[in-house]
C-alpha positions in Angstrom: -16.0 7.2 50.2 -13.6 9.8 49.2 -10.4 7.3 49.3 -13.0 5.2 46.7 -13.7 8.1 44.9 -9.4 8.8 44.1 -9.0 4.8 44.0 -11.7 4.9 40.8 -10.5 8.0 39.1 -6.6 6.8 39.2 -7.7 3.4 37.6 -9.9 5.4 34.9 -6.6 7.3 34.2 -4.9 4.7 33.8 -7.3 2.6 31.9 -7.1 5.4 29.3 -3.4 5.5 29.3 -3.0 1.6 28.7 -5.3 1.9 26.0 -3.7 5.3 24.1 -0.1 3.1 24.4 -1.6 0.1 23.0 -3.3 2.0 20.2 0.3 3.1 19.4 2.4 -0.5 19.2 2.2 -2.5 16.4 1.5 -5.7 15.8 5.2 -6.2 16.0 6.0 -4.1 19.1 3.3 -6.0 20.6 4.5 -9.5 20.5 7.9 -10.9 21.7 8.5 -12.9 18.7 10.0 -11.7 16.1 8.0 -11.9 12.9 9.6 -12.1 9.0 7.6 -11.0 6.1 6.7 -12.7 3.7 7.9 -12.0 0.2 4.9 -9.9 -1.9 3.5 -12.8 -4.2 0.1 -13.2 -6.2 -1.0 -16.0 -3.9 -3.4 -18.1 -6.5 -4.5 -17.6 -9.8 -8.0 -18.7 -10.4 -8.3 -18.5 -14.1 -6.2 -16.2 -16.5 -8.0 -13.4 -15.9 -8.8 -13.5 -12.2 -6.0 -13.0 -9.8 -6.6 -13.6 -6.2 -4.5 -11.8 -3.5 -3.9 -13.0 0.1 -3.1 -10.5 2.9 0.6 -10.3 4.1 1.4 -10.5 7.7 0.4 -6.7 8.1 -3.0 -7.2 6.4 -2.3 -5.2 3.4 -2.6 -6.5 0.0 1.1 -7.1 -1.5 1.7 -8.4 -5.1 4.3 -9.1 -7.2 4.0 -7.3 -10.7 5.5 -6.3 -13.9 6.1 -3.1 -15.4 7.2 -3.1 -19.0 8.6 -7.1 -18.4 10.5 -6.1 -15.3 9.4 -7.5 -11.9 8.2 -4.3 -9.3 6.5 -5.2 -6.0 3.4 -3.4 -5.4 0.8 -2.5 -2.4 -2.8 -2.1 -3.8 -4.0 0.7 -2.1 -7.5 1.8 -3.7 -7.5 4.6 -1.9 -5.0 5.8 -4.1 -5.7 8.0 -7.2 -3.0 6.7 -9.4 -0.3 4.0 -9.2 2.7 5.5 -7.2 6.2 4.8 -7.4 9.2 5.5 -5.8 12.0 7.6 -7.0 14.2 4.4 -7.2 11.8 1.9 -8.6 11.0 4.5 -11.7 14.6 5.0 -12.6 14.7 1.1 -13.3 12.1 1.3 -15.6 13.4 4.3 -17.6 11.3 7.4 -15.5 13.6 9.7 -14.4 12.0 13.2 -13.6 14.2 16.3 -13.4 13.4 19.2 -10.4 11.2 20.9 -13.1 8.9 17.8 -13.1 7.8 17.1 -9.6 4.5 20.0 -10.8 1.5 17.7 -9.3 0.8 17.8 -5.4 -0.1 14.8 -3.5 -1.9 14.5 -0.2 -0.6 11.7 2.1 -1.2 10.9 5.7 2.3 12.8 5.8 1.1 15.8 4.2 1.5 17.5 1.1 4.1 16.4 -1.1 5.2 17.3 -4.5 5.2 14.4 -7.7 6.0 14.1 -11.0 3.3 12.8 -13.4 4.2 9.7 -15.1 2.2 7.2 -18.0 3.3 3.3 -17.7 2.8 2.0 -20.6 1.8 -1.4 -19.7 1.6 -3.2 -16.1 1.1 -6.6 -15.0 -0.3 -8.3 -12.1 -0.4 -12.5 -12.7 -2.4 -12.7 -15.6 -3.8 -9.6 -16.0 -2.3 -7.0 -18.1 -3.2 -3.3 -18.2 -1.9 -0.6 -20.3 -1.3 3.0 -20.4 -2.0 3.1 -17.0 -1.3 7.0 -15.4 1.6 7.3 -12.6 2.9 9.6 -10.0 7.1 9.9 -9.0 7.2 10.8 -5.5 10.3 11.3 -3.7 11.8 7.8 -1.9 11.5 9.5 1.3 7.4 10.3 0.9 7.2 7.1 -0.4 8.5 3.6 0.9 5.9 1.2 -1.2 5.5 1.4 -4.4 1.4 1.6 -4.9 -1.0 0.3 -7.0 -3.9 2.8 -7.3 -7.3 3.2 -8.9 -5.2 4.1 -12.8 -4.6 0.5 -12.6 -7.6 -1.3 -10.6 -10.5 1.2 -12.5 -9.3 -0.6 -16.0 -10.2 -4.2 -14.6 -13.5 -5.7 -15.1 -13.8 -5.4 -11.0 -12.1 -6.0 -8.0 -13.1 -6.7 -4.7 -12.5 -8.0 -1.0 -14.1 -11.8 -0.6 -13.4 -14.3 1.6 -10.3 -12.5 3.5 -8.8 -12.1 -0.2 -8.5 -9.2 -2.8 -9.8 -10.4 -6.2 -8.7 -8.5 -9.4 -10.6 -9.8 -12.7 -10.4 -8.7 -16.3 
């Protein structure tokens, strides 16, 4: 009984660590294949104002978009305050804080990190166009993805997650 006893509480134990390790890969890590991504595109457009966004291969909702005529890939995150952009992506479009600007503080799942407030004066996603939208500059090593946050989506008629797809309509 005893030798039973050790026998069960070894495979518990390791039960429990083969479930914290695969809690840890991802998708990626998991697999022996290795997998491309694809480029961020607005997948269909239903009618001029309704965009519809298919997941990419990491299930988050990628989108090509426009700021101010220029193309800028964004990740709509809604649990995002504002629309976020990198250091790099807002010098192209003319947004260049100094030291003295980076005032606002963000919390991220990295912690708290220091941002320059920004307004955009007009953004694009397919057909739908929003403007004066507010931003945020974080640094490029805080943020890797440029994000697009509730400024943008809280200025469409709705969005929402149907059928495995993120709608946006205005």
């Amino acid at each position: 009984m005893r030798n039973l006893m050790i026998f069960a509480a070894i495979l518990i134990g390791l039960g429990t660590f083969m479930a914290q390790m695969a809690s840890k890969m991802s998708p990626a890590a998991a697999t022996t294949t290795k997998q491309t991504m694809a480029p961020a595109v607005t997948v269909a457009q239903a009618s001029a104002r309704t965009v519809s966004i298919a997941p990419d291969p990491r299930g988050h909702f990628a989108t090509d978009g426009r700021i101010d005529g220029q193309r800028i890939n964004f990740m709509v995150d809604t649990g995002a305050s504002v629309v976020a952009l990198n250091e790099t992506s807002a010098a192209r479009f003319g947004l260049r804080p100094v030291p003295g600007d980076y005032t606002s503080r963000v919390t991220t799942a990295n912690g708290t990190i220091k941002a320059a407030r920004a307004r955009i004066a007009m953004i694009e996603i397919g057909g739908l166009t929003v403007r004066d939208v507010d931003a945020l500059v974080l640094p490029d090593e805080a943020l890797s993805e440029n994000l697009l946050g509730l400024s943008f989506l809280s200025k469409l008629k709705r969005f929402e997650y149907a059928n495995g797809k993120l709608l946006l309509e205005q």
